[in-house]
N, C-alpha and C positions, 0 to 999 in steps of 0.2 A: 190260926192263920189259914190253914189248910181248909179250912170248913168255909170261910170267909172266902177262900181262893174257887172252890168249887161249888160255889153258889153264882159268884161271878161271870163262872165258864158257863154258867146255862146262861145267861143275862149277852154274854158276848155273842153265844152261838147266834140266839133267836136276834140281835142287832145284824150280823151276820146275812140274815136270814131276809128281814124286815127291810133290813136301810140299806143293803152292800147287794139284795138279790143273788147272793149265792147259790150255787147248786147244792140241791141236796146230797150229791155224791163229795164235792167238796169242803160243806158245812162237816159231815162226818170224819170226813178225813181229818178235817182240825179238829175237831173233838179228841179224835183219835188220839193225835200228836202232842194235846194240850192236862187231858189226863196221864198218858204215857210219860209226860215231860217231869207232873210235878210227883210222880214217884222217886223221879231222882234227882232233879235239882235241890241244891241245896238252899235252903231261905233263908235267909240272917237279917233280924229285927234288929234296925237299931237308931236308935231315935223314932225320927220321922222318916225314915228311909227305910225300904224292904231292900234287902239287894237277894238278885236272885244268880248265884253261881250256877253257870251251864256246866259247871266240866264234868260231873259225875256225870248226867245227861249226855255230853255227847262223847266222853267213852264209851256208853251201855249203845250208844248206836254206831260207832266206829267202822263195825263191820258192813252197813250200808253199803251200797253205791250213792255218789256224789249228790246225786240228784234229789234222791226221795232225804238222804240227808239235809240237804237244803229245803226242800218242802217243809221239814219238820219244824228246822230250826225258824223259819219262818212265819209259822203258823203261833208258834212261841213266841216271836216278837210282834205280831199284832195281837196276839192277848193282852201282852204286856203294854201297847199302846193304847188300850181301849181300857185298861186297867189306871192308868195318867188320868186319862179321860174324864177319871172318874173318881179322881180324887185321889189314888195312891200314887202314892211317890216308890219310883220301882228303879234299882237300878243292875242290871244287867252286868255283868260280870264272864268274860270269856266267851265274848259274841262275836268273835272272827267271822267272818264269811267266809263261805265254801263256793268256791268257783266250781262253777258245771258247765261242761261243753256244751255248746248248742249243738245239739243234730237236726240233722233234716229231716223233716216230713217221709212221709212214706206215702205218697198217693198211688189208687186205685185207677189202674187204666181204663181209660173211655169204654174199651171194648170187652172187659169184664165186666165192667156195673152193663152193659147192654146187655154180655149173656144172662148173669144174674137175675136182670128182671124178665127175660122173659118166660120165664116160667111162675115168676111171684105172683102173687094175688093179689087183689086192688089195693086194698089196704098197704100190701107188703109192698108194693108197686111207688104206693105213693109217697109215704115216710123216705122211702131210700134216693127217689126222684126228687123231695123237695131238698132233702139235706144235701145232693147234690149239686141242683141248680137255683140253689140260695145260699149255700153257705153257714149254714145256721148251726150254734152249739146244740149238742142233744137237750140242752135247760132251756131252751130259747124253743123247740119244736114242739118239746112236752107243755110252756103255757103259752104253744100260739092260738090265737081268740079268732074265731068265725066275724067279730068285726073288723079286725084287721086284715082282714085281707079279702083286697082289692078285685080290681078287673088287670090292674097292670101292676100293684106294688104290695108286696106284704109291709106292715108294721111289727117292728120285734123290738122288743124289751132284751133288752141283754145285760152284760153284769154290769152293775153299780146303779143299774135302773136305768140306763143310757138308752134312748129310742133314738131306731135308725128303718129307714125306707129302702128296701130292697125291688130291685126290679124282678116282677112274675112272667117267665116265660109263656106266652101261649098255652104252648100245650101243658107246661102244669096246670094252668087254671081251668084248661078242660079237663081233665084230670080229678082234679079237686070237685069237679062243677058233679062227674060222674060217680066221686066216690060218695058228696051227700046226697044223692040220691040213694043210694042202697042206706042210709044210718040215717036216724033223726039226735043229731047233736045238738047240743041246749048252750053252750058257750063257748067250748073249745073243739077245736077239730078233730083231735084223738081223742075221746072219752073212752070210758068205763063206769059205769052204774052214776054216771052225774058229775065223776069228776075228771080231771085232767088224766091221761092214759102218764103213769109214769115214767120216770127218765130212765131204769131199768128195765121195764117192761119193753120200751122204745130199743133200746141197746140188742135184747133177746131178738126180736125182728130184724133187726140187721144184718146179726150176727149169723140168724137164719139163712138167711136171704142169700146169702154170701158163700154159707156152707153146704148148701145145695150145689154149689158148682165151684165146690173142694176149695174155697177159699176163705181165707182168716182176716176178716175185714170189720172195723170201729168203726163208728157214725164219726168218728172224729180225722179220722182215712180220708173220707167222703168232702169234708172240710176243706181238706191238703189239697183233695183232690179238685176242688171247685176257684179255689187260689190260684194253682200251677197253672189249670188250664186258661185262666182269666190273662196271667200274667204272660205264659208265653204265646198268649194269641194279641199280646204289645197293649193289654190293658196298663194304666198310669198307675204306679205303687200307691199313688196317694189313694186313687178311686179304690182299690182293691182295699186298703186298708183301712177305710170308710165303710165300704161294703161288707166288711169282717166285724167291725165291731173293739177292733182294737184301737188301744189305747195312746200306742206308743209305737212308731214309724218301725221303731229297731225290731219290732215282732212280727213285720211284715215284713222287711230285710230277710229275714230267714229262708220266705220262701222263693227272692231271687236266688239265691245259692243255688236252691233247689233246680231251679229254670237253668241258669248257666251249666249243672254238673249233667242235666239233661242235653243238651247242646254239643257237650262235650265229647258224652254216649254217641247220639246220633253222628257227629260228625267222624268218630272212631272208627264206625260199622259202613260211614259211606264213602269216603274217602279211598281212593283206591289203594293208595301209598299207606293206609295204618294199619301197624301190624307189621308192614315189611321191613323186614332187616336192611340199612342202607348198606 
């Protein structure tokens, strides 16, 4: 069964991969969590039923935090459904859910991504510029295509193959207009020897970028930060959440919190009366 089960996990990643457009940093992580899993789940044949007991499994991860626990566990249950899929009968054994707190975003203020780029260089200038005033995952920047993007709109493929039309600010597509000038690219806008600049490689440049001027900032920051300012300049959660790529309203909910606890800041620090003792 085991040899059966782990011929399967490559068949599910590359499904993964092919039909669901995952990220490569994603696809690995479930690999991760899908090998890691059946070291200690327990399997019990019987009949036509596999059941697969989590619990030895999620003692050996106990010590997690809530979160990446739930990642895990989750990454195991779409095995397990793509494992249905496919003709086994799989039944799951000690599948509680693990509630995890939503937290808030953490955006990059306007006026750090300004210092930051001005000292970047075209390239470093422009990656950090787009994933700003587009919003885009770092998997969505790494396979954006020199045909999709416009005079006024990118085209981005995002996860589950979902295409969505983003509005291109002026001065990115100057930008963009100045950086093909310096590189002769063949299909995609960040290349390397022909092919797509990877989603790692893309993270390093950021990460650069950022730490030039002593600060600790993810292209996934830049995201937060493209939503926040969208929303509290009284964009509509629906357009925001359309322009994100998300799936599901409650994951754009998030980043009102975010807006009101901002609101709340500022109006602490301007108020004459807060802070004073009554």
């Amino acid at each position: 069964m085991k040899k059966l089960l782990n011929k399967k996990r490559v068949e599910f990643l590359e499904y993964i991969e092919q039909h669901r457009g995952y990220s490569e940093l994603t696809i690995k992580s479930y690999d991760e969590s899908i090998k890691e899993g059946l070291n200690f789940i327990e399997i019990i044949e019987d009949k036509d039923v596999v059941i697969f007991n989590l619990m030895p499994y999620r003692i050996h991860i106990s010590g997690l935090n809530s979160k990446t626990i739930s990642k895990k566990l989750s990454a195991i249950r779409s095995f397990v459904s793509f494992l249905g899929d496919n003709g086994l009968n799989i039944v799951l054994n000690s599948n509680d859910s693990v509630k995890v707190a939503k937290t808030l975003p953490k955006p990059v203020s306007h006026e750090h991504i300004l210092e930051a780029l001005q000292n970047a260089k075209l390239q470093e200038r422009l990656i950090v510029t787009i994933l700003y005033t587009a919003g885009l995952r770092i998997s969505e920047l790494s396979s954006l295509k020199l045909e999709d993007i416009g005079d006024e709109w990118i085209r981005v493929i995002g996860k589950g193959n979902k295409q969505r039309d983003i509005p291109l600010m002026n001065s990115t597509k100057l930008l963009i207009d100045e950086y093909l000038t310096t590189i002769s690219a063949k299909k995609f806008l960040f290349e390397k020897n022909s092919e797509k600049l990877s989603e790692n490689s893309l993270r390093y440049i950021v990460t650069k970028v950022f730490r030039n001027v002593s600060l600790k900032v993810t292209p996934h920051q830049l995201r937060h930060s493209y939503a926040t300012s969208l929303l509290n300049g009284g964009a509509p959660i629906v357009d925001v959440g359309e322009l994100l790529g998300h799936s599901s309203m409650a994951t754009t909910q998030i980043y009102t919190k975010l807006g009101s606890a901002l609101k709340q800041q500022n109006y602490n620090k301007a108020h004459p009366l807060c802070g004073v003792d009554e």
